[in-house]
C-alpha positions in Angstrom: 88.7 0.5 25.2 86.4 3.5 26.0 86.9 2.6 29.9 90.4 3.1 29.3 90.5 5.9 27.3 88.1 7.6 30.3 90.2 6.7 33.1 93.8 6.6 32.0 95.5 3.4 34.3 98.4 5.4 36.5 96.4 6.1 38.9 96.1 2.5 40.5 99.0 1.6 39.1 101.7 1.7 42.0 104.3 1.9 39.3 103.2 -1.4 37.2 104.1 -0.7 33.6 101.1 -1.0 31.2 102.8 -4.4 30.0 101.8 -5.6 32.7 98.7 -3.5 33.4 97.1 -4.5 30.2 97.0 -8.1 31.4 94.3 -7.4 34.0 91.2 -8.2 31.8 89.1 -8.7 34.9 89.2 -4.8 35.2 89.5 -3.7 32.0 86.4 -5.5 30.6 83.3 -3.2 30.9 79.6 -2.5 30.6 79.2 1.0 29.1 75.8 2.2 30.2 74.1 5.6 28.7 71.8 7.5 30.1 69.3 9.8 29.5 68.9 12.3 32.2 65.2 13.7 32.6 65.9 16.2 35.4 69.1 17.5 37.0 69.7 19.2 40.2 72.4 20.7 41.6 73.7 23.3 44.3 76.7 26.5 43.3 78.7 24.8 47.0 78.0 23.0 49.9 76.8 25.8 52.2 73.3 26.5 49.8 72.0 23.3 50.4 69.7 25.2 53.0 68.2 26.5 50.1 66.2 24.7 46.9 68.6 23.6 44.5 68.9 24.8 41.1 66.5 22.7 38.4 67.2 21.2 34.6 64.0 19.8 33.4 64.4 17.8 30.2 61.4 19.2 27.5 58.1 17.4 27.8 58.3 16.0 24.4 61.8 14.2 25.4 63.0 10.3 24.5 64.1 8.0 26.3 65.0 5.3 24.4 64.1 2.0 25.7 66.6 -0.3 27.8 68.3 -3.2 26.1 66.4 -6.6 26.3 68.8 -8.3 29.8 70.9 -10.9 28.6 70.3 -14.5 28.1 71.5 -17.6 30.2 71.6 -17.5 34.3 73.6 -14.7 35.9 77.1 -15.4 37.2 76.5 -16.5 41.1 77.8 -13.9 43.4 81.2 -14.1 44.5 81.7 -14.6 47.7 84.2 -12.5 50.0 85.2 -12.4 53.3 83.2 -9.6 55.3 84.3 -8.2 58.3 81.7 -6.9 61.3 80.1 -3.5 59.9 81.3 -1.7 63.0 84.7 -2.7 61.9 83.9 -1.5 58.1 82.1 1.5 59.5 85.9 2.8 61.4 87.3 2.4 58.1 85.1 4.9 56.6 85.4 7.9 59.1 89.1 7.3 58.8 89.4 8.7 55.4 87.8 11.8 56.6 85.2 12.5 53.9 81.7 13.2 54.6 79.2 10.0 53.2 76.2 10.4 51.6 72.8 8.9 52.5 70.8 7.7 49.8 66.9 7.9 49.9 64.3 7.3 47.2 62.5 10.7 46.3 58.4 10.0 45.6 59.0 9.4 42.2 61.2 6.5 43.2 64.5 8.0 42.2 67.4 7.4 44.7 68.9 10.4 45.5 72.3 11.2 47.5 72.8 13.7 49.8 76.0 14.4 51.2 76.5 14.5 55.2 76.9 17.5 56.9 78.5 15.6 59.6 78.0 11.9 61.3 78.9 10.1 63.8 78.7 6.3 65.0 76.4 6.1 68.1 75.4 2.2 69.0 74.2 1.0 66.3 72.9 4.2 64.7 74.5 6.7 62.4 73.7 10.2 63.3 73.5 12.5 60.6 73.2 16.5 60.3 72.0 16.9 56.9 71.1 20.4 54.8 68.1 21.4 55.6 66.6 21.3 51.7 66.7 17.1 51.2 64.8 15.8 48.3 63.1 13.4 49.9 60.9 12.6 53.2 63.3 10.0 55.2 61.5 9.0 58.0 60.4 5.3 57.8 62.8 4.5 54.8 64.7 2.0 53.6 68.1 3.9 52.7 72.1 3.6 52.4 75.0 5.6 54.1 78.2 5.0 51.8 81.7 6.7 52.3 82.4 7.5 48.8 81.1 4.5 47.7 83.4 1.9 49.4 82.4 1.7 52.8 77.8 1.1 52.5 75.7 0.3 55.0 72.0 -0.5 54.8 69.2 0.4 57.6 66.4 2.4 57.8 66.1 5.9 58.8 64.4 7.7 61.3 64.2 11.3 62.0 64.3 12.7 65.5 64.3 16.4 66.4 65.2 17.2 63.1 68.6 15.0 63.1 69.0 12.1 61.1 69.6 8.4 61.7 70.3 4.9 60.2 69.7 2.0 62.0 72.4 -0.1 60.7 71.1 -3.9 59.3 73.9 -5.0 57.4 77.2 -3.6 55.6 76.8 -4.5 52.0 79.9 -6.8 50.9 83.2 -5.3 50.7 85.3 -6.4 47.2 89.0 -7.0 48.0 90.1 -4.3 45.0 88.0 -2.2 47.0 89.9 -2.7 49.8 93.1 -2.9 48.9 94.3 -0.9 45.4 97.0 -2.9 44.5 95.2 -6.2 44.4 92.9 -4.4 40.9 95.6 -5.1 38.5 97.8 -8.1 40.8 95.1 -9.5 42.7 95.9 -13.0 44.5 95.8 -16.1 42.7 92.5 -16.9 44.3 91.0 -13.4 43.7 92.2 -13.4 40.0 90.4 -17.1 39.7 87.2 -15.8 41.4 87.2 -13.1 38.8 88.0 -14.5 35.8 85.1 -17.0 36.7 82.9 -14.3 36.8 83.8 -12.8 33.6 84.2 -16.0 31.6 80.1 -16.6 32.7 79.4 -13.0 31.9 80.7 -12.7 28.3 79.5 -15.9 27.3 76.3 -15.0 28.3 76.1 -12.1 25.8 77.6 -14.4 23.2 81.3 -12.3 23.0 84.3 -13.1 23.8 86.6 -12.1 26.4 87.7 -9.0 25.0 91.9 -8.2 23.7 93.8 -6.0 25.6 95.5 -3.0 23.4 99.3 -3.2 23.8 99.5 0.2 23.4 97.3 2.7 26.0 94.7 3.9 24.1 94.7 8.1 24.1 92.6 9.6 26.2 89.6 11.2 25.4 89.0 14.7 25.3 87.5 14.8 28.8 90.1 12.5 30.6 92.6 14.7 28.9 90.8 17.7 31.0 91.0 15.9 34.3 94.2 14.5 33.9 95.6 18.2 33.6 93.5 19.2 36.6 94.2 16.5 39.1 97.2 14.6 37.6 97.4 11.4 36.2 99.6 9.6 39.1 96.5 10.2 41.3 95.1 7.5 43.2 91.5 7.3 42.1 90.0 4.5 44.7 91.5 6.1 48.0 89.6 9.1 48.5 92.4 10.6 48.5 91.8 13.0 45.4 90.4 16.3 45.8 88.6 15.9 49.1 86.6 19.0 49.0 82.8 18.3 49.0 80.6 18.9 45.5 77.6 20.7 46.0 75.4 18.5 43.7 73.0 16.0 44.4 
């Protein structure tokens, strides 16, 4: 239950005890995916992103060791949700009042986000001031704009006069828990039959078993326990409502 011991479960709990927290399988049940990072950038605040970020470059002689073979069997289809007009999804995002991020691939084919320095809805465009030391050539790209990763929209960008834009060609599909916090651990009967579909397809497919829920919370681990002190445990943690001051990494 590494998932759990990471994120703790108050935080979208709305007061559910973990008796009855525990029960939602569909959430707790997780791919844990490591990575090996081969060069790191990042920025002391906000206002140097004028400037060139500072750089970690892994050694020459690094390893990276190779990805595990994909799983066996046909992938679950999606699910399919109700999706609402992107315009409509789009108000949604500004109303949380947190800068998004574009996302453009850099030459070597890394996608790399970069927050906002402010945007606006125009037509069907997004207009974007952006630091002036991006990563990445945008002009002509395929690229995202997401609002803290619930509200993405997918488009290609264009630069004009030095400002940024994203023609908007679709919204990418919004998941109900996304949407509504309360349905991640008491989701509707549909939802919860929708995912325990998907899961069911999922484990088989790796030849395990739906995994057993610990009765008792697991403790966290030494780096939850760090967080938890710093922004509290009760916090909601898929609102955007915690700690809206903007990183300065990339």
């Amino acid at each position: 239950m590494r998932y759990l011991s990471e994120t703790g479960f108050e935080g979208i709990s709305y007061g559910l005890p973990w008796s009855e927290a525990a029960k939602a399988v569909w959430y707790w049940t997780r791919i844990i995916v490591e990575v090996t990072p081969e060069r790191i950038s990042w920025w002391d605040s906000p206002a140097e992103m004028d400037q060139p970020p500072s750089v970690w470059q892994a050694p020459a002689n690094s390893a990276y060791p190779a990805s595990d073979p994909p799983p066996p069997g046909k992938p679950s289809a999606p699910t399919q949700w109700h999706q609402r007009p992107w315009q409509e999804i789009a108000k949604d995002g500004f109303a949380r009042g947190i800068a998004p991020h574009l996302t453009v691939c850099d030459d070597d084919g890394y996608p790399l986000p970069i927050r906002n320095r402010s945007c606006e809805l125009i037509g069907d465009r997004f207009r974007m001031e952006m630091p002036r030391h991006l990563p990445w050539e945008a002009a002509g790209k395929k690229a995202t704009l997401s609002f803290i990763g619930l509200e993405t929209f997918v488009g290609d960008v264009a630069v004009e006069d030095g400002v940024h834009w994203l023609a908007v060609e679709r919204a990418l599909p919004e998941s109900p828990l996304m949407r509504n916090p309360r349905e991640v651990l008491q989701p509707s009967p549909e939802i919860r039959a929708k995912l325990m579909a998907r899961l069911e397809v999922e484990v088989a497919r790796r030849g395990q078993t739906i995994p057993n829920i610990p009765e008792q919370i697991p403790a966290p681990t030494r780096l939850a326990a760090a967080r938890f002190a710093h922004y509290g445990k009760s916090a909601p943690t898929v609102e955007g409502t915690v700690d809206a001051t903007p990183g300065g990494s990339a």
